[in-house]
C-alpha positions as CSV (number, residue, x, y, z in Angstrom):
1,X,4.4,6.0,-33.7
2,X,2.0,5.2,-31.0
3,X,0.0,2.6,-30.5
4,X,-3.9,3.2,-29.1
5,X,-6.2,0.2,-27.7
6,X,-9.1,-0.6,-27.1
7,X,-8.8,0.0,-23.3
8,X,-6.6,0.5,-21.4
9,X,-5.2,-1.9,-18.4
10,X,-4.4,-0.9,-15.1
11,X,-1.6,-2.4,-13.5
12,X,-2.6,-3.3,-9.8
13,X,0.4,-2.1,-7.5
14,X,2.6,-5.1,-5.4
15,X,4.0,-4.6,-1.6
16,X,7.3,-4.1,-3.6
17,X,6.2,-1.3,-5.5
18,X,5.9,0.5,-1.9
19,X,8.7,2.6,-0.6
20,X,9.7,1.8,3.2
21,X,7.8,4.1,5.6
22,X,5.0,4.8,2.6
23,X,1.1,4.6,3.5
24,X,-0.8,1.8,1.6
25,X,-4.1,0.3,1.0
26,X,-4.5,-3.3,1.4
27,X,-6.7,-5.2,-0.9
28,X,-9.0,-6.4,2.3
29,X,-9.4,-2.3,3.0
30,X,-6.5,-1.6,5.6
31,X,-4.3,1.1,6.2
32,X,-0.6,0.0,6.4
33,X,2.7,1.5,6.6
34,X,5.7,-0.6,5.3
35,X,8.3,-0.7,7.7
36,X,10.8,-3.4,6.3
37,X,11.0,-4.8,2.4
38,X,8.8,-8.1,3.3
39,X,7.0,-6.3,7.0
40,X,4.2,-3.6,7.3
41,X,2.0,-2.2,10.6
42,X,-1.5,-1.6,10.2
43,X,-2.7,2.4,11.1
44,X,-6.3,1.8,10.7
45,X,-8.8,-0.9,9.6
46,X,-11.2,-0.9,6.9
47,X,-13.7,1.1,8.3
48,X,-11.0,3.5,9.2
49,X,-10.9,2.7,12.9
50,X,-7.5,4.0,14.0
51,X,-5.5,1.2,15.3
52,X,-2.0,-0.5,16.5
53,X,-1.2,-4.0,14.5
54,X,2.1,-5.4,15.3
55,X,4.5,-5.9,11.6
56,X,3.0,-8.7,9.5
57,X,4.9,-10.8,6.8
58,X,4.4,-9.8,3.4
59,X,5.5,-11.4,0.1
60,X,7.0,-9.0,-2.9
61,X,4.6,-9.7,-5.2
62,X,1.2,-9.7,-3.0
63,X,-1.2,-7.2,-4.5
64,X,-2.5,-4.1,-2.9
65,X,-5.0,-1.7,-3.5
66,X,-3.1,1.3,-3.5
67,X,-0.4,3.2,-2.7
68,X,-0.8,6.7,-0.8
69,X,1.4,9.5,-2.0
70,X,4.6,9.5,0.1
71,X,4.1,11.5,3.5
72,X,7.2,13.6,4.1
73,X,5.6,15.2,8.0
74,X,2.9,14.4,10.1
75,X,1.4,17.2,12.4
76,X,-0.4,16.9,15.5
């Protein structure tokens, strides 16, 4: 049996939804990488201006935007 509704909801990802060392969006428009289960460093701001913030505190259950999808190499 399945059930079908109306419409459906979409579950907004949490910091702890985010693997250590994954890219995600913050809801303000940043680029972060988490680097520790409650820390993250912003790669870019919200108009995609590359840039170098020092790890920030984050709660668990803070909402994000999104999550990128895991980035196993970076070339340059």
């Amino acid at each position: 049996m399945k059930f079908i509704f109306e419409t459906e909801q979409k579950v907004q990802p949490k910091f702890s939804d985010v693997a250590i060392n994954q890219f995600f969006v913050k809801c303000d428009g940043d680029l972060c990488q988490k680097v520790e289960h409650n820390c993250y460093n912003v790669i870019a701001d919200c108009d995609g201006v590359p840039c170098a913030l020092s790890s920030a505190l984050y709660h668990a259950d803070s909402l994000i935007s999104r999550i990128l999808p895991k980035v196993i190499k970076i070339e340059f």
